[in-house]
N, C-alpha and C positions, 0 to 999 in steps of 0.2 A: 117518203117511207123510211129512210134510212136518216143514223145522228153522225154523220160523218166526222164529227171532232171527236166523240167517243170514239171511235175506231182507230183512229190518229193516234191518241193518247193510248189505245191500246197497240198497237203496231210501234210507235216511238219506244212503249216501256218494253214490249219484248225483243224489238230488233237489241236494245240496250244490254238485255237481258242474256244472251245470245251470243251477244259479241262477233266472235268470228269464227262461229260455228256453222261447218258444212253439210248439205243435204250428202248422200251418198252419190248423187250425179257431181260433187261440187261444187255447186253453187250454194251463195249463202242461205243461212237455213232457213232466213224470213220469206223467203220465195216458198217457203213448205207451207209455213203459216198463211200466207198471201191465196196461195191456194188451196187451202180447208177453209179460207174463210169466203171464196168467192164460190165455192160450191153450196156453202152455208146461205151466202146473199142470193143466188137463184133459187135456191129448194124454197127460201121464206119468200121470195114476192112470188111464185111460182101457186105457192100452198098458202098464202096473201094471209099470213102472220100478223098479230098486233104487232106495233110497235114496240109494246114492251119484250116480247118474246123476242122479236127479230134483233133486238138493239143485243139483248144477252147473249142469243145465239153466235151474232160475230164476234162479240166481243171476248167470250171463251173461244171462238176459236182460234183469235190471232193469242191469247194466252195460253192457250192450251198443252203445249208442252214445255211451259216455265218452270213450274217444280217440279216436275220428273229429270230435265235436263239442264238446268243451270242453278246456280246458288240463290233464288228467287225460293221465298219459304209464302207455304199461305199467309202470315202474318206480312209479309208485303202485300201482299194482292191484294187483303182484307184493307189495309191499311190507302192500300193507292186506291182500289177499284168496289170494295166494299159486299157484306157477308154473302152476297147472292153469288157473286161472281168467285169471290174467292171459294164459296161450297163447290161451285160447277167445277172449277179448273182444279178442283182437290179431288172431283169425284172422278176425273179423266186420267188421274195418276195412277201410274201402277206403283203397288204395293212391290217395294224392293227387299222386304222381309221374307217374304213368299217366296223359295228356293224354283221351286217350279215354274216355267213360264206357262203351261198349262193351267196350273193351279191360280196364278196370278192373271189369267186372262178369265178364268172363271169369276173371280173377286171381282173383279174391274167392271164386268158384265152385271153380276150381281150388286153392285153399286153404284152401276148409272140406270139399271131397270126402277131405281127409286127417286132420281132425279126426273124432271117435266123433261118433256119431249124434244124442248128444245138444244137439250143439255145432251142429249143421245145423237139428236142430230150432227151435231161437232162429230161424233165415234164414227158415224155411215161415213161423213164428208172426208176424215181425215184417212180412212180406209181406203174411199176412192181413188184418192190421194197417193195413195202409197203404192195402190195395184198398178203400178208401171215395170217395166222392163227390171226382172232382179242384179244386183249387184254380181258383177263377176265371181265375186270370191265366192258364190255360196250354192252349194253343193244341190245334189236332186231332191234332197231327203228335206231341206230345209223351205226351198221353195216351194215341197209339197206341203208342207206342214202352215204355209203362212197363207196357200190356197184354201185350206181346212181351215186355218183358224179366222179368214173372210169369211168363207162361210157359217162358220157359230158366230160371227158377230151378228150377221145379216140375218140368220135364225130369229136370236134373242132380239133386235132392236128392226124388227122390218115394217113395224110397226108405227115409229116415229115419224116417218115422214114414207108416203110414195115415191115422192121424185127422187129422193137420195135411196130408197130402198132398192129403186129400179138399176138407177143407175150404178148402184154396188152390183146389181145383180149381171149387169152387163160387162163391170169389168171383171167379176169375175171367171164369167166364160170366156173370157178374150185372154186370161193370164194362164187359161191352158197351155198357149203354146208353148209356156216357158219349162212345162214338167215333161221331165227327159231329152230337154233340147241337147 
């Protein structure tokens, strides 16, 4: 079911891409990518995916925060990984023009509601992803605010997949504890 050299080749160019950049827990950041993409690999045999769908969906998501976070331009990605992948991981990018992160979570929403399903999948999986224990430095106000903004995600894209819609939907009730800890 799965093109395991494709993923290779995509995990090599962004661990590359990357360098020696850390998750918030500190560890390297491809361990971020490593898992949005294996939450991506369970929702597709799970929701038992063509091959073409499933091969794109990992494949954006071990790339998925290249041009948002490193000097990686769609013009690479087009260029290494070609215009399907390079549109998906351009549609995953937030717009850093967009002064508001509200505003900018609204774009991003409204620009992956026009990508296929597989391509939103990446957004549930890497949201999954994220709803762990918040970083020390960040206040009540911020951790309620990124409980809210799971849930507009999960709103707008609950659609794309069940198994990843669920399971956002379960970590988001379990990331209560952290407002007002």
């Amino acid at each position: 079911m799965f093109t395991q050299d494709k993923y290779q080749k995509a995990m090599n160019f962004a661990a590359k891409a990357h360098g020696e950049q850390k998750t918030p827990t500190e560890v390297p950041y491809i361990t971020h990518l490593a898992s949005v993409a294996m939450e991506v690999m369970h929702a597709c045999a799970k929701s038992e995916l063509k091959l073409e769908q499933t091969d794109l969906a990992i494949t954006v998501a071990l790339l998925h925060d290249t041009i948002e976070d490193t000097d990686v331009t769609y013009d690479d990605i087009y260029k290494e990984f070609g215009a399907e992948v390079a549109e998906a991981v351009d549609a995953l990018t937030k717009d850093e023009t967009i002064e508001s992160k509200k505003e900018q979570m609204a774009a991003s929403i409204n620009n992956l509601l026009t990508q296929p399903y597989e391509i939103q999948m990446v957004k549930l999986a890497d949201r999954i992803v994220n709803m762990q224990e918040p970083p020390a430095s960040w206040d009540n106000l911020k951790i309620l605010n990124y409980h809210k903004e799971a849930k507009f995600i999960l709103s707008c894209l609950k659609n794309c997949n069940i198994h990843l819609s669920k399971r956002l939907e379960d970590k988001i009730n379990q990331y209560i504890i952290y407002i007002n800890r």
